[in-house]
DRENKEKE-999890 format. One line per 3 residues: for each residue x, y, z of N, C-alpha, C. Coordinates in nm, 3 decimals. Layout:
DRENKEKE-999890
X/Y/Z/X/Y/Z/X/Y/Z | ... .
***
This chain:
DRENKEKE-999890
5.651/11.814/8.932/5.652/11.936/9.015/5.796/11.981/9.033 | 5.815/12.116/9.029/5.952/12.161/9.043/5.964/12.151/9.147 | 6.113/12.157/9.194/6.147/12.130/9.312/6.184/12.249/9.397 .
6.215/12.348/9.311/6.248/12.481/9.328/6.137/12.564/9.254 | 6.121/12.710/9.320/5.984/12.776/9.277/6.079/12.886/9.213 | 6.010/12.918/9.101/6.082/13.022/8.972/6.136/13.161/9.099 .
6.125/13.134/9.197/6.135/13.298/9.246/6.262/13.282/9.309 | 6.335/13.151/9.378/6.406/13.107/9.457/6.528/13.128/9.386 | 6.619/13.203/9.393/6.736/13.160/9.432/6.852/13.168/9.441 .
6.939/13.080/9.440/7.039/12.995/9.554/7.152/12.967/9.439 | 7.267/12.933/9.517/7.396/12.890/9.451/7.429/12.784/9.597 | 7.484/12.705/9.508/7.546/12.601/9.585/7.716/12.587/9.594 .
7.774/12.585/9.703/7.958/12.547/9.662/7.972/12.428/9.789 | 8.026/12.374/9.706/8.075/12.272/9.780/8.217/12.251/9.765 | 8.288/12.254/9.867/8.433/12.229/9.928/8.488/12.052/9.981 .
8.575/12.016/9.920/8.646/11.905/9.943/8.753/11.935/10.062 | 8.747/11.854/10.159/8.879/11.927/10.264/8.896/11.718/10.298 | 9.027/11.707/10.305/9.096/11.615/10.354/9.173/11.581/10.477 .
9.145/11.528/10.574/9.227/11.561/10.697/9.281/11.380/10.705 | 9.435/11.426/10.691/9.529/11.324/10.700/9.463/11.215/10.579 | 9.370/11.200/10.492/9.332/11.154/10.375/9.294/11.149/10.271 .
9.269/11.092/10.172/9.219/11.162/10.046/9.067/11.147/10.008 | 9.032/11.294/10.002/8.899/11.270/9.979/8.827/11.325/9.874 | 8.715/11.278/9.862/8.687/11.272/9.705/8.563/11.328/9.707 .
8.479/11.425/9.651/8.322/11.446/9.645/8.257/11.420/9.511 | 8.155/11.409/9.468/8.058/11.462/9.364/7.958/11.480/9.375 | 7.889/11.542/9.312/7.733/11.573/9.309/7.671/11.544/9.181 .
7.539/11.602/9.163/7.466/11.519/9.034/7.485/11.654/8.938 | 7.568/11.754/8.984/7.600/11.855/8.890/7.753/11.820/8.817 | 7.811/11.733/8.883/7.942/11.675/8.840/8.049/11.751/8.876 .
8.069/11.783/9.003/8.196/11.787/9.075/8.284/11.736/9.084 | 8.398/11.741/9.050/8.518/11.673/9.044/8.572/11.528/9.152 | 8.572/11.452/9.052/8.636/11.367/9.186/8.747/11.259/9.135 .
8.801/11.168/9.218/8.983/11.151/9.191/8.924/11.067/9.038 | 8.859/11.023/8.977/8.826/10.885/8.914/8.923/10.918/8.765 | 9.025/11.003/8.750/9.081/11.018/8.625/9.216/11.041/8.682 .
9.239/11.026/8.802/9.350/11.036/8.797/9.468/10.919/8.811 | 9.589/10.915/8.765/9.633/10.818/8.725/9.717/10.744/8.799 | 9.684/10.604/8.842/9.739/10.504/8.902/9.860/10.492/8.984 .
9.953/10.564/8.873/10.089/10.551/8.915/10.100/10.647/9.001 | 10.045/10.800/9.062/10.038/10.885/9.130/10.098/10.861/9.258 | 10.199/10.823/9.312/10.213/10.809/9.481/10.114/10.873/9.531 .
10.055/11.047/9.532/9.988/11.047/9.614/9.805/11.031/9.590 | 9.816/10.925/9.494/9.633/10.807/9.490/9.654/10.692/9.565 | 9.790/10.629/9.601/9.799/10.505/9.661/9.698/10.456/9.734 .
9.604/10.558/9.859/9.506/10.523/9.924/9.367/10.608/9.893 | 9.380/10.563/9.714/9.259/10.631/9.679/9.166/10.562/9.613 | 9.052/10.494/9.693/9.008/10.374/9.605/8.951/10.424/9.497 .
8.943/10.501/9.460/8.848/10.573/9.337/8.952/10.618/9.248 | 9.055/10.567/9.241/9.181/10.624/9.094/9.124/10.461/9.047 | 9.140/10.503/8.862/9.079/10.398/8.785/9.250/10.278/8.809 .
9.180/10.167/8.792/9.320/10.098/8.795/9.356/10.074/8.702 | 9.305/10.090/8.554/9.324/10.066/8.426/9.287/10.192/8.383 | 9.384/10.205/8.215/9.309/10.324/8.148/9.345/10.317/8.036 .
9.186/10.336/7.922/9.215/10.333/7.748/9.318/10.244/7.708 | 9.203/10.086/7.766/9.309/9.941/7.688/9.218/9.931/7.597 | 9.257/9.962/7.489/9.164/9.968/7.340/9.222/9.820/7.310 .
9.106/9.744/7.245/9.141/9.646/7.117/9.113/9.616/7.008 | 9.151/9.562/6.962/9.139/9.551/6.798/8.990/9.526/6.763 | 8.904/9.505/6.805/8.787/9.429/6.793/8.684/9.584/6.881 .
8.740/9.711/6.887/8.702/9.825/6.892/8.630/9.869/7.015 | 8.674/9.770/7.085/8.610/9.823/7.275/8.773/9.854/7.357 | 8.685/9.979/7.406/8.809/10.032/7.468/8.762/10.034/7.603 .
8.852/10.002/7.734/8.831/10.039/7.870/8.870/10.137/7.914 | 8.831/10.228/7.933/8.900/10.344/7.935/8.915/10.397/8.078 | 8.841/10.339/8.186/8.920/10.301/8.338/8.813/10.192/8.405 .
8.869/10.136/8.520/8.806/10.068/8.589/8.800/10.106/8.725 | 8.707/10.103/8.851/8.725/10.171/8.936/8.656/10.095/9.044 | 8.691/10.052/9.211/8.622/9.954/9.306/8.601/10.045/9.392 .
8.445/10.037/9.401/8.368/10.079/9.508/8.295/9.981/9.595 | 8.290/10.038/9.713/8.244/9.922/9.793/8.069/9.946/9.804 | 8.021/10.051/9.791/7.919/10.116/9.764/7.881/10.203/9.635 .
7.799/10.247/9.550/7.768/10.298/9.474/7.632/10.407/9.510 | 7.655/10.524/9.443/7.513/10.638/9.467/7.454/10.651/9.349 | 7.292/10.637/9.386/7.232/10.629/9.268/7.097/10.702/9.323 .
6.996/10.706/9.241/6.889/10.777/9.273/6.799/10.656/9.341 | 6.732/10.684/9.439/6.609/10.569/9.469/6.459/10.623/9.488 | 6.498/10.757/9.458/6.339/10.826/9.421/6.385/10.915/9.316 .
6.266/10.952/9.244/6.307/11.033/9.127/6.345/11.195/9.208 | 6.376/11.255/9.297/6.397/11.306/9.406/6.512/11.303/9.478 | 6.582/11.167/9.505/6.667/11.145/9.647/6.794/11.051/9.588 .
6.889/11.112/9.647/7.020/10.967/9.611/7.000/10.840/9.756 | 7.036/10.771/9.709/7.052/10.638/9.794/7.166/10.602/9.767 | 7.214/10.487/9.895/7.353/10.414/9.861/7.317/10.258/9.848 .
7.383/10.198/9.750/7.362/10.066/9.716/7.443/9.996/9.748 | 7.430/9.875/9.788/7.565/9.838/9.841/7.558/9.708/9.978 | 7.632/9.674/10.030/7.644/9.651/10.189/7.814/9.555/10.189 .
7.785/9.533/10.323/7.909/9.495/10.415/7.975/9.382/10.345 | 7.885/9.251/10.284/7.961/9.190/10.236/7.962/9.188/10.086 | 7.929/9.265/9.999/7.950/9.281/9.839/7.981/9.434/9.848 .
8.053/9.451/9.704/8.150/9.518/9.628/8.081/9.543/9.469 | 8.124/9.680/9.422/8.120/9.689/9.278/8.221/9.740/9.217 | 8.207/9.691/9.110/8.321/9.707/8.987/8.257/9.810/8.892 .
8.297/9.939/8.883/8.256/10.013/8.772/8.367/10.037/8.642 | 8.327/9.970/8.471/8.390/10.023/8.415/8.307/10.088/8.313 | 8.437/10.176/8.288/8.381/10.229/8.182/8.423/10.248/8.058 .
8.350/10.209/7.936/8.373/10.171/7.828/8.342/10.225/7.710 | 8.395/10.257/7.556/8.396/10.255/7.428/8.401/10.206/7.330 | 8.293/10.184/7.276/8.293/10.059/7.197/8.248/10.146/7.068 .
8.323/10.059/6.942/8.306/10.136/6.840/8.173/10.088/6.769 | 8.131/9.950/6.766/8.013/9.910/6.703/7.931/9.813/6.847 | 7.854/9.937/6.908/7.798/9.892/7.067/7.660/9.715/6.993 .
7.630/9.715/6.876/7.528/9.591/6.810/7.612/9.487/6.867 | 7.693/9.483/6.836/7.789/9.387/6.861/7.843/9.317/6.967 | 7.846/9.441/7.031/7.875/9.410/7.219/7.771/9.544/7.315 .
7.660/9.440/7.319/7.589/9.496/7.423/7.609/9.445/7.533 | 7.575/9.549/7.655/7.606/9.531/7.771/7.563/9.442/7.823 | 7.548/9.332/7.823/7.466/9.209/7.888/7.605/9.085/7.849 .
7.656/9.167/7.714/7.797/9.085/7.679/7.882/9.042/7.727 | 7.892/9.171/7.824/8.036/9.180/7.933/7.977/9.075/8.052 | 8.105/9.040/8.104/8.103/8.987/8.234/8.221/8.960/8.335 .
8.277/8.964/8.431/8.382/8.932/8.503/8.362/8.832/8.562 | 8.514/8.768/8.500/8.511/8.656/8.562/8.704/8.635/8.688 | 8.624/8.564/8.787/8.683/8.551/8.869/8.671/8.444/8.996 .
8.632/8.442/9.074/8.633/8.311/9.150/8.478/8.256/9.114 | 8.427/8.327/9.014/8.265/8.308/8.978/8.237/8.394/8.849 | 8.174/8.413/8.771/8.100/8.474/8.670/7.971/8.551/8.712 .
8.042/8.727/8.713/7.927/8.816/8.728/7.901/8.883/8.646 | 7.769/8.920/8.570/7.751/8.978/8.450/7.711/9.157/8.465 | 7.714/9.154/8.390/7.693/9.319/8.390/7.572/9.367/8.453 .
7.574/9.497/8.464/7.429/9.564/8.542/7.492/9.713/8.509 | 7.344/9.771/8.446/7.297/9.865/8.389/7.202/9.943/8.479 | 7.141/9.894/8.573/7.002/9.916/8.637/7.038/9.876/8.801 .
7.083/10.021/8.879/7.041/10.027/9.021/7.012/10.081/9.038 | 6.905/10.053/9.142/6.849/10.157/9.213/6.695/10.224/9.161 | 6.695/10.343/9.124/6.571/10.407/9.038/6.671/10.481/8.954 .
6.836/10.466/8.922/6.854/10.585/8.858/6.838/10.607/8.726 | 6.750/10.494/8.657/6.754/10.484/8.537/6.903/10.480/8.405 | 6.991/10.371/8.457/7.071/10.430/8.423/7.154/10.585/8.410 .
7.165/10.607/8.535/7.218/10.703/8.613/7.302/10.691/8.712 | 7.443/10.697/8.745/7.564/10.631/8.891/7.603/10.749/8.919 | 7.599/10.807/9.010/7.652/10.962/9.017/7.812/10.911/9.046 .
7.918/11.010/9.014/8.046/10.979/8.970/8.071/10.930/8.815 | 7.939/10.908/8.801/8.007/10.806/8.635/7.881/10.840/8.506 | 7.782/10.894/8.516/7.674/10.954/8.512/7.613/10.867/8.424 .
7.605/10.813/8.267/7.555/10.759/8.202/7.562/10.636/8.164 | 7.505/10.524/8.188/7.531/10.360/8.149/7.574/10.368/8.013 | 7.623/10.258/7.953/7.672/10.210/7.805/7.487/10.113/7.802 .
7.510/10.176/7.678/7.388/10.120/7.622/7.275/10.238/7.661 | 7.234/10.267/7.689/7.141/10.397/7.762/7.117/10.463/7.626 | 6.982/10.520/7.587/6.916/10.584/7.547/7.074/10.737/7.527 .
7.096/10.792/7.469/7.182/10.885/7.443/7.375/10.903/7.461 | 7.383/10.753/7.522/7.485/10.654/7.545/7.551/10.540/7.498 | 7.478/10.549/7.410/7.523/10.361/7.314/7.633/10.353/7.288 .
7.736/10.429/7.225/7.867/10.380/7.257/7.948/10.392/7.357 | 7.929/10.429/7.448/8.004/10.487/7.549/7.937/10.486/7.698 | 7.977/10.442/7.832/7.956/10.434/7.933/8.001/10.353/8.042 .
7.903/10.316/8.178/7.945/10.241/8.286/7.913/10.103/8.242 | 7.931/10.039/8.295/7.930/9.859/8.342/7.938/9.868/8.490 | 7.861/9.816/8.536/7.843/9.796/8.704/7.870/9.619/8.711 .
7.902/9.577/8.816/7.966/9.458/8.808/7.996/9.413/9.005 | 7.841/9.325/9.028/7.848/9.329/9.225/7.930/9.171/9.226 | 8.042/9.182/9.306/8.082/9.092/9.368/8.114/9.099/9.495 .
8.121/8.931/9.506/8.154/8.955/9.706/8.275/9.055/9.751 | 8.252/9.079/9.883/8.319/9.095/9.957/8.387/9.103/10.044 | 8.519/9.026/10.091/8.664/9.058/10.040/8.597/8.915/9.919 .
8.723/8.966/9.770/8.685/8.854/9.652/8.825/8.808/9.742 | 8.779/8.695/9.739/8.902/8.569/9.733/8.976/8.486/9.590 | 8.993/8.551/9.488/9.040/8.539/9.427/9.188/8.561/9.326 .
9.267/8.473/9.248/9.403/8.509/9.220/9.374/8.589/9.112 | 9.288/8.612/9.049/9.290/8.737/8.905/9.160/8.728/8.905 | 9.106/8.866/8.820/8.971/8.901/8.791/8.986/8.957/8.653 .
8.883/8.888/8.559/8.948/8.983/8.428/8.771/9.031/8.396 | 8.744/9.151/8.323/8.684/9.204/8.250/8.682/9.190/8.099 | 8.535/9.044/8.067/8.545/8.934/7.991/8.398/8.999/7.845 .
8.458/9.019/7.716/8.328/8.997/7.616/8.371/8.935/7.540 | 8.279/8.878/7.410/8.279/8.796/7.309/8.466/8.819/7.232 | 8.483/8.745/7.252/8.603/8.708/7.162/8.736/8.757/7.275 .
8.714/8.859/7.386/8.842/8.959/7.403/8.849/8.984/7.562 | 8.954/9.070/7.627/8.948/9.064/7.753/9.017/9.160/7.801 | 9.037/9.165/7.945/9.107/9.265/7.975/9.092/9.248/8.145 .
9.272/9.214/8.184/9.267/9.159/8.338/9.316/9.263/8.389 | 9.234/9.250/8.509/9.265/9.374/8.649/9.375/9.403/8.681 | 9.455/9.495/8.724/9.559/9.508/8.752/9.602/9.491/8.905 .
9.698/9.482/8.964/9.734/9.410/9.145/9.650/9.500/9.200 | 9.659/9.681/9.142/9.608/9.749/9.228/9.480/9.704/9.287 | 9.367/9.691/9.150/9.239/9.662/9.197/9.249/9.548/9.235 .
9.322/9.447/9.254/9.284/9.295/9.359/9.351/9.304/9.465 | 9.409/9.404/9.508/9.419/9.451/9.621/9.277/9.521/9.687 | 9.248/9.608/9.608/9.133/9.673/9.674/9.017/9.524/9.682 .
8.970/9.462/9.587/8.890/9.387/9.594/8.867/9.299/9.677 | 9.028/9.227/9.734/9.013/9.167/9.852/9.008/9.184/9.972 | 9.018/9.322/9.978/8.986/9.409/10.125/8.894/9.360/10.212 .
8.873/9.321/10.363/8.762/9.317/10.409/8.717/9.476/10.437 | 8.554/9.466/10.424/8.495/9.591/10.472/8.533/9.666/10.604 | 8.592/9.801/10.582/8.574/9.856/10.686/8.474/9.898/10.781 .
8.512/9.954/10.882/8.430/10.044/10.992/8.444/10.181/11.027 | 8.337/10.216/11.025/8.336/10.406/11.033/8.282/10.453/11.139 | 8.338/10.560/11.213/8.250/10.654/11.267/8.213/10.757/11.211 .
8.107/10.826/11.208/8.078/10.878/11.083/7.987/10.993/11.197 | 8.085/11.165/11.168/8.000/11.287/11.222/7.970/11.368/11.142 | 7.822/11.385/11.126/7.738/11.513/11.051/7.723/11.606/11.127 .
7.811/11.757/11.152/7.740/11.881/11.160/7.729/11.978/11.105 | 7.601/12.063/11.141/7.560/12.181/11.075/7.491/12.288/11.158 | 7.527/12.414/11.118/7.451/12.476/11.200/7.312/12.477/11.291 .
7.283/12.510/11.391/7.131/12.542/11.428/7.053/12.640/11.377 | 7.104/12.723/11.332/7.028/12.836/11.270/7.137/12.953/11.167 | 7.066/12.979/11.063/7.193/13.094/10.982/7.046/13.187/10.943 .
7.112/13.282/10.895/7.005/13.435/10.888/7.024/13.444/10.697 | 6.927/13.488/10.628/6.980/13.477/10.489/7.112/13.596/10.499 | 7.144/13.559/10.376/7.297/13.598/10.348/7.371/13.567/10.379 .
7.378/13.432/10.450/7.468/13.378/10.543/7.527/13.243/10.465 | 7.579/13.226/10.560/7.605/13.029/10.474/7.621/12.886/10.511 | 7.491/12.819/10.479/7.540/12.674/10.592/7.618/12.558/10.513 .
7.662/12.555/10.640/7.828/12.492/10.584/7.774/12.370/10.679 | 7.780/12.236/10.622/7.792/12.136/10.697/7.887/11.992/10.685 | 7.955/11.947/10.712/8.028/11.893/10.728/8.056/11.739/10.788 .
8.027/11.645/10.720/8.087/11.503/10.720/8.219/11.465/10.770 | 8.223/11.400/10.870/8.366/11.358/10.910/8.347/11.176/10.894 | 8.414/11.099/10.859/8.409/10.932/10.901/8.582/10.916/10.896 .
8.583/10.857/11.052/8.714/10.773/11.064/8.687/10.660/11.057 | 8.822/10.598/10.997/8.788/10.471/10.997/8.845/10.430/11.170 | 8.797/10.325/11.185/8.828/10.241/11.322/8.861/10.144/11.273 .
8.874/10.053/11.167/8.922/9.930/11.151/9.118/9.921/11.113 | 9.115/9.790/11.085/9.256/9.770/11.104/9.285/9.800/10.912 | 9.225/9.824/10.852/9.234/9.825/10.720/9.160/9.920/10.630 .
9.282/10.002/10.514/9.209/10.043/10.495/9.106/10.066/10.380 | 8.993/10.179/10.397/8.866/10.149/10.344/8.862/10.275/10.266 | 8.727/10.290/10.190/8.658/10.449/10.136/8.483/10.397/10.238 .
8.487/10.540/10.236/8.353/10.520/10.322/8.227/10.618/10.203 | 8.141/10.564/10.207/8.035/10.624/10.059/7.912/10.643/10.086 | 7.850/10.774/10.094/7.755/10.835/10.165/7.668/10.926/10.068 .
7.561/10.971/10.053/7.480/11.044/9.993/7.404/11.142/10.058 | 7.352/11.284/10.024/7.340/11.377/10.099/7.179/11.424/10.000 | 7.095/11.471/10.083/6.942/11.497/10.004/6.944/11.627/10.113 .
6.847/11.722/10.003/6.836/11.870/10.126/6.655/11.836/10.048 | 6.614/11.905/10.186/6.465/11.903/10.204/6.431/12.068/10.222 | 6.391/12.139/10.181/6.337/12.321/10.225/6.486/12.357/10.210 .
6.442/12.518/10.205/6.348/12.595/10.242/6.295/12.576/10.110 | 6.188/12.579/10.054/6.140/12.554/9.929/6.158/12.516/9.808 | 6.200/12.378/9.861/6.264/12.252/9.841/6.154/12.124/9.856 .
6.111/12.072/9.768/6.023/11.980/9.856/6.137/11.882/9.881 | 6.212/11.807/9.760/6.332/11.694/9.776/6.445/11.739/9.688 | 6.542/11.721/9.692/6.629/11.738/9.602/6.766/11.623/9.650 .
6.783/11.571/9.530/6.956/11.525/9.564/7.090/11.606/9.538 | 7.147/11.592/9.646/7.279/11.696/9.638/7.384/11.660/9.629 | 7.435/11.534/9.692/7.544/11.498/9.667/7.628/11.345/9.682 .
7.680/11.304/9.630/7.743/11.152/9.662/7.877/11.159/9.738 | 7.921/11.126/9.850/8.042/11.169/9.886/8.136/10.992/9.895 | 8.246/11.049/9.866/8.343/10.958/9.809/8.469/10.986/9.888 .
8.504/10.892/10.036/8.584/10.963/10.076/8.685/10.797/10.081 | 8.821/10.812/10.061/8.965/10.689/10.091/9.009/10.729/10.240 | 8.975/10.638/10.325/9.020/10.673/10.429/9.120/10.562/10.497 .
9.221/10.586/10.508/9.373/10.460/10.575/9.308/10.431/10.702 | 9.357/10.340/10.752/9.292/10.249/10.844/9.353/10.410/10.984 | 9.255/10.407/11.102/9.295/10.451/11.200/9.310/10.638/11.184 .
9.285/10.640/11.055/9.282/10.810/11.011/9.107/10.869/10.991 | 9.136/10.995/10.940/8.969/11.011/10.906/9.014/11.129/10.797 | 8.853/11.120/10.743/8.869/11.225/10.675/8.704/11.302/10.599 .
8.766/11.390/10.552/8.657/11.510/10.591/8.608/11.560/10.482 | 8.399/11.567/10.453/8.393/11.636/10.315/8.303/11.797/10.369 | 8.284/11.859/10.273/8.175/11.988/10.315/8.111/11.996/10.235 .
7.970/12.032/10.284/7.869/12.125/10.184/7.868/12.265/10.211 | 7.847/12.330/10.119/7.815/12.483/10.150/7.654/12.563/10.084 | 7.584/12.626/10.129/7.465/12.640/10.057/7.412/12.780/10.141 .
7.412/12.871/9.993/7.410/13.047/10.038/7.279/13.067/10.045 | 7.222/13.125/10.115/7.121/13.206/10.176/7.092/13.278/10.095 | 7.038/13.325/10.013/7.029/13.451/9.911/6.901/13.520/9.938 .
6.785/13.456/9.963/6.650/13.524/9.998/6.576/13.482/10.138 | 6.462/13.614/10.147/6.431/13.621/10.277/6.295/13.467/10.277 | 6.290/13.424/10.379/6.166/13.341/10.419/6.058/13.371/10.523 .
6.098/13.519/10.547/5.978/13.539/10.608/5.820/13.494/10.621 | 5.774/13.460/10.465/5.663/13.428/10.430/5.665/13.351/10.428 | 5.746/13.210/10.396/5.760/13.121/10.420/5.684/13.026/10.559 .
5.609/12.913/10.525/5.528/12.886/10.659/5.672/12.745/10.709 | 5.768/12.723/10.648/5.837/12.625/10.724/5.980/12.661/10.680 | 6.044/12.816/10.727/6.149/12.806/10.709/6.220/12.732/10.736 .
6.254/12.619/10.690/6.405/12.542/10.734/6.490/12.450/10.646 | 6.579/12.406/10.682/6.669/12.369/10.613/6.702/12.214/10.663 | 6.634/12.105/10.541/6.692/11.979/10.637/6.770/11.913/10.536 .
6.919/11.825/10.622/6.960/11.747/10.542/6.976/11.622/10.574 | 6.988/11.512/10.473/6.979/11.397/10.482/7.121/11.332/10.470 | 7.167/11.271/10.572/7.293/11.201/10.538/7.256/11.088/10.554 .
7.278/10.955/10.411/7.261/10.822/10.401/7.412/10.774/10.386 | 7.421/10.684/10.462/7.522/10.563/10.445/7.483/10.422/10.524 | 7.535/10.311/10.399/7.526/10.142/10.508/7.333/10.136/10.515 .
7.314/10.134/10.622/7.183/10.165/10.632/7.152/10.244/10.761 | 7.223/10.353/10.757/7.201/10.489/10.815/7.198/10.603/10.743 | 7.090/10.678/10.859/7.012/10.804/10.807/7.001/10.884/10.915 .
7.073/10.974/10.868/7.115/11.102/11.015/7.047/11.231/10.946 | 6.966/11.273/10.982/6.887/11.448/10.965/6.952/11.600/11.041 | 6.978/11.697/10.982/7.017/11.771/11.061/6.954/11.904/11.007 .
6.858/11.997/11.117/6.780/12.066/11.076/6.862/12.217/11.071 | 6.797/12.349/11.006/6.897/12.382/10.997/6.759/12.526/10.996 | 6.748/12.592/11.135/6.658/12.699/11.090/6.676/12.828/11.055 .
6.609/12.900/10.937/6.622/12.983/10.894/6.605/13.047/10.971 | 6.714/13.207/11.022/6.616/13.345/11.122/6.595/13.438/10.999 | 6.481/13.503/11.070/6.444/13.680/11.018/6.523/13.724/11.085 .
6.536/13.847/10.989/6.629/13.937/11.033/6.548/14.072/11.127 .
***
């Protein structure tokens, strides 16, 4: 069933705004977010989502072409809805990879090793090989040479090196990411608002804030689902925000009004903010004009 009716519609913009931090968005349309930008940057220092590695090709034709620590990951958990995967005390490792002859090194190949041996993962969630930020697994049906590696370890790793391990070859983390890795989990306060009511032609703008409160700092990783106006489910967005200990920082949605709902028997507008294992709704009613 479509999710949208052939008569509907709508444009979506979504705005990145940072207050005192760096913040990062995407959606499942592929919105920009920091994951290419490069290491050495002074201003990525508190960006857990800059890759810490990039395009360490080897001779044996697998290339890493970045690596990136999330403490959470967004993925689909209905064919419908993003979810966040994840919790307080584990961590993931996303890389992503090129391999010139994938027979050779399939993804089950890889593994990191570090205060333990964790093997690869292809499969969270319902997204069918799907990570929003990173979109297509290695190995995947239209992906075989090229994609993610997901990789859950504890959290904070207590370990002196972590390398990213296949048949014959390797490739060790750099300080940045064992810095991030040994992080303990932060703490968020985390505010969703949005209007009470907008008139079409109008525009609801709603807005995510999470400070951190802890002594250290964190990224806080959240997923956003809109329900109506004639909408049954849809996923909208994965938000990806680096926030320094004691600061906050800030993402937006925006979503234009273009037609009337008069006829409509449930004008409204709901959204879903998931993070950790919270779920905040914020309704959003359509007026006639």
């Amino acid at each position: 069933m479509s999710r949208v009716t052939s008569d509907m519609q709508r444009t979506r913009r979504r705005t990145l705004r940072a207050l005192g931090a760096t913040a990062l968005g995407a959606s499942i349309a592929g919105c920009p977010s920091g994951d290419d930008a490069p290491t050495d940057d002074p201003s990525n220092e508190e960006n857990d989502d800059s890759p810490t590695d990039e395009d360490d090709e080897r001779s044996d034709g697998v290339t890493v072409q970045s690596v990136a620590v999330r403490p959470e990951v967004v993925t689909l958990n209905t064919p419908d809805s993003y979810g966040v995967y994840g919790g307080r005390s584990s961590q993931y490792v996303v890389a992503e990879v090129a391999v010139v002859s994938p027979d050779e090194h399939p993804p089950e190949s890889f593994a990191v090793e570090a205060d333990g041996t964790y093997d690869a993962t292809t499969d969270i969630g319902d997204g069918g090989g799907f990570l929003a930020d990173f979109d297509t697994a290695y190995g995947n049906r239209g992906s075989e040479e090229s994609g993610w590696l997901a990789f859950s370890l504890p959290k904070p790793l207590e370990a002196e090196k972590a390398t990213l391990t296949w048949e014959g070859a390797s490739h060790e983390f750099g300080e940045a990411a064992l810095e991030r890795l040994r992080r303990p989990p932060a703490s968020f306060d985390v505010r969703f608002e949005a209007p009470e009511a907008v008139s079409p032609g109008e525009t609801v703008t709603a807005t995510v804030t999470a400070k951190n409160t802890g002594d250290i700092d964190g990224t806080f990783v959240g997923a956003l689902n809109q329900v109506g106006p004639r909408i049954d489910y849809a996923p909208e967005a994965a938000i990806v925000l680096g926030v320094p200990s004691g600061e906050s920082a800030s993402w937006e949605f925006e979503h234009d009004l273009e037609v009337r709902y008069e006829d409509h028997e449930d004008p409204r507008m709901r959204l879903h903010l998931l993070w950790n294992d919270e779920n905040v709704t914020r309704e959003v009613d359509i007026e006639s004009e």
